[in-house]
N, C-alpha and C positions, 0 to 999 in steps of 0.2 A: 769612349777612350780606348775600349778593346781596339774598335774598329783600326780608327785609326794608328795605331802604335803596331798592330800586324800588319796594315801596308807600308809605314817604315821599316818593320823588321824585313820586306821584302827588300826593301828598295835599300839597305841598309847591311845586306848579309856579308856570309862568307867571301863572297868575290868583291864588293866594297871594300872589304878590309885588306883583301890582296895586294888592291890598290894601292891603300896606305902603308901596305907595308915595302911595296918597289916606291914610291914614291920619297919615302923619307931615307931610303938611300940616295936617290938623286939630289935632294932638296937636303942635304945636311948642314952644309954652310947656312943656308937663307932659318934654318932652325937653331942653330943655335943663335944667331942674330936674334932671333922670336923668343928664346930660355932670355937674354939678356934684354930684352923689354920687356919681359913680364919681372926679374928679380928687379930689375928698378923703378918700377911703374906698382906694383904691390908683391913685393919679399913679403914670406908667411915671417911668424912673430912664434915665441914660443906659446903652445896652448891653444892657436887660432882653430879654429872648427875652419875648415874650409871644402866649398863646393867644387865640384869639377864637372859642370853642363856639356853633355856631347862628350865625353869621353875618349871615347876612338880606343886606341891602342894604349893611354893608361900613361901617354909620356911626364901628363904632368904632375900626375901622381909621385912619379919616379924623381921627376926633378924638386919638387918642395921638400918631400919625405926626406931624400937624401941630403936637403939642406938642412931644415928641421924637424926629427925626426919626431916633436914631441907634438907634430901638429895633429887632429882630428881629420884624416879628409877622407871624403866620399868621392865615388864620382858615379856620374849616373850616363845615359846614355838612352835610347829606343827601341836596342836590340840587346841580347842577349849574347851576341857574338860576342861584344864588349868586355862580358864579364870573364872572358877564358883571358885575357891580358891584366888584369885587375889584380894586385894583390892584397888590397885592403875591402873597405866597404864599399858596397854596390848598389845599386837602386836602378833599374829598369821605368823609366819613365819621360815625359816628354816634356819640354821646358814649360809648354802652358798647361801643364798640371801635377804638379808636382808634391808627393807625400811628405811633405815634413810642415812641421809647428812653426808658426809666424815667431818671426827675430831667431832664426834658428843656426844664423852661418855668419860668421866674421869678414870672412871673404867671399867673392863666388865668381866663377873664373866662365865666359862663355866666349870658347875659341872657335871661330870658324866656325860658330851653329845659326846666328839669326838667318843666314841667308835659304838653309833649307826646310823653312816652314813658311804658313804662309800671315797666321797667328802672332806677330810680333807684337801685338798692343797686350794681350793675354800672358805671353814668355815674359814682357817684362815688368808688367804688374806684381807676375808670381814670384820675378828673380826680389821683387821692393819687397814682399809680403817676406819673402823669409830671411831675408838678412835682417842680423841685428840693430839698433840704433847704433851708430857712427859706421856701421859695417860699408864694405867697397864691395863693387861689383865691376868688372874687366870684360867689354867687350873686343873681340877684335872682326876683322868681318871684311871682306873686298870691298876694292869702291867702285861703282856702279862706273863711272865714266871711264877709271881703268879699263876694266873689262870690256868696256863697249869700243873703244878707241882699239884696242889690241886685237879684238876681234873683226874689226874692220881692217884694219892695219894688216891682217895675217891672208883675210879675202883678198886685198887688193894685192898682194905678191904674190899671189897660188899658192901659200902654205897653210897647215893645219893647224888650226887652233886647239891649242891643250887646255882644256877646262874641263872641272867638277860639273857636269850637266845637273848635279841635284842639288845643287847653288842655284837654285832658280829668284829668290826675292833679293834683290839687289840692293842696295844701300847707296845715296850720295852721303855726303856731309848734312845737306839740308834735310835729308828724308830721314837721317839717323836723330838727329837735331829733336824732329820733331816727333817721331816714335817717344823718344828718351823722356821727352816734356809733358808724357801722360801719366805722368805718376810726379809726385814733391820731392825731390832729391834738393837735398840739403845744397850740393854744388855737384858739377860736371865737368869734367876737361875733357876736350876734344883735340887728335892730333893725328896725323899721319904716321905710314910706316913703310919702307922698303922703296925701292925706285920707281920715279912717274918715265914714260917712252921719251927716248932720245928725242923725237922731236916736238915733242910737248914737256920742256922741265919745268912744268909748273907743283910748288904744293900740291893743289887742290887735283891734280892728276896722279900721285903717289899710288901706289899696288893697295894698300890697305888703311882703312878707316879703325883708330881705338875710340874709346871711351871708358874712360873710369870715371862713374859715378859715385859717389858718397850719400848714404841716407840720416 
């Protein structure tokens, strides 16, 4: 576990986070779009223990806290960079292994993490093990054909494609589907999020794949 979690903390440092910090002023609109599908997809409750997988810079912390301030929430992360944006509880750890006591989260929030590990059958047994019975789990995650359609799309006109290179496991619907379906989840909804390419408007081509799970 050492091993591994020091080559994320490489691949994960000070100039990652740089990133996300020029980025989330570009991407402000397409973010708050992302705050109002997670308050209507799972709004924290008062009292809720809730997780926050992958953490980054802490935004969601900021935005539940500030709704409810009487929620429990953690958030964890791989690096240590993480905790300098944190102002509550923090945990240094990787989603497939993760220190806390089974039925231990109400909520548990995994934004924009499955796609950089390679371990998703492991991250989401552990996200089953520590949520509570009737507790919800929130993935969000690219969808695989997006990215590959826009990446070709961006070849074929001699422009640059902008992409997280450390999104490397990619996710369709059916590959999420079937990750998801290794563990008993009580139910599952599966749904899109954000724009598919003008010239593919299809569903099934949208920018981002959810799931909320209920155990």
């Amino acid at each position: 576990m050492s091993e591994k979690l020091g080559g994320q903390n490489e691949q994960f440092g000070p100039a990652y986070f740089e990133v996300l910090k020029r980025d989330s002023h570009e991407l402000h609109d397409r973010l708050q779009e992302e705050h109002a599908l997670i308050l209507r997809l799972m709004s924290p409750k008062k009292g809720d223990r809730i997780l926050d997988i992958g953490c980054g810079k802490g935004r969601l912390e900021q935005l539940l806290t500030a709704l409810e301030p009487s929620v429990d929430m953690v958030s964890s992360d791989v690096t240590d960079e993480a905790r300098k944006y944190i102002r509550g509880s923090f945990v240094r750890c990787s989603m497939t292994s993760m220190p806390f006591e089974d039925d231990s989260f109400d909520k548990i929030f995994c934004l924009h993490v499955i796609a950089h590990f390679e371990d998703g059958i492991s991250g989401i047994g552990e996200a089953f093990r520590i949520l509570k019975p009737g507790g919800s789990l929130m993935i969000l995650t690219p969808n695989k054909l997006y990215v590959w359609f826009s990446y070709l799309a961006a070849r074929f006109k001699g422009r640059r494609f902008k992409y997280d290179n450390t999104a490397r496991w990619l996710y369709s619907s059916r590959s999420l589907k079937k990750l998801l379906g290794t563990v008993p989840w009580a139910s599952v909804q599966y749904s899109y999020f954000q724009e598919s390419p003008r010239t593919l408007p299809f569903e099934w081509m949208r920018a981002k794949l959810i799931a909320v799970a209920r155990k």
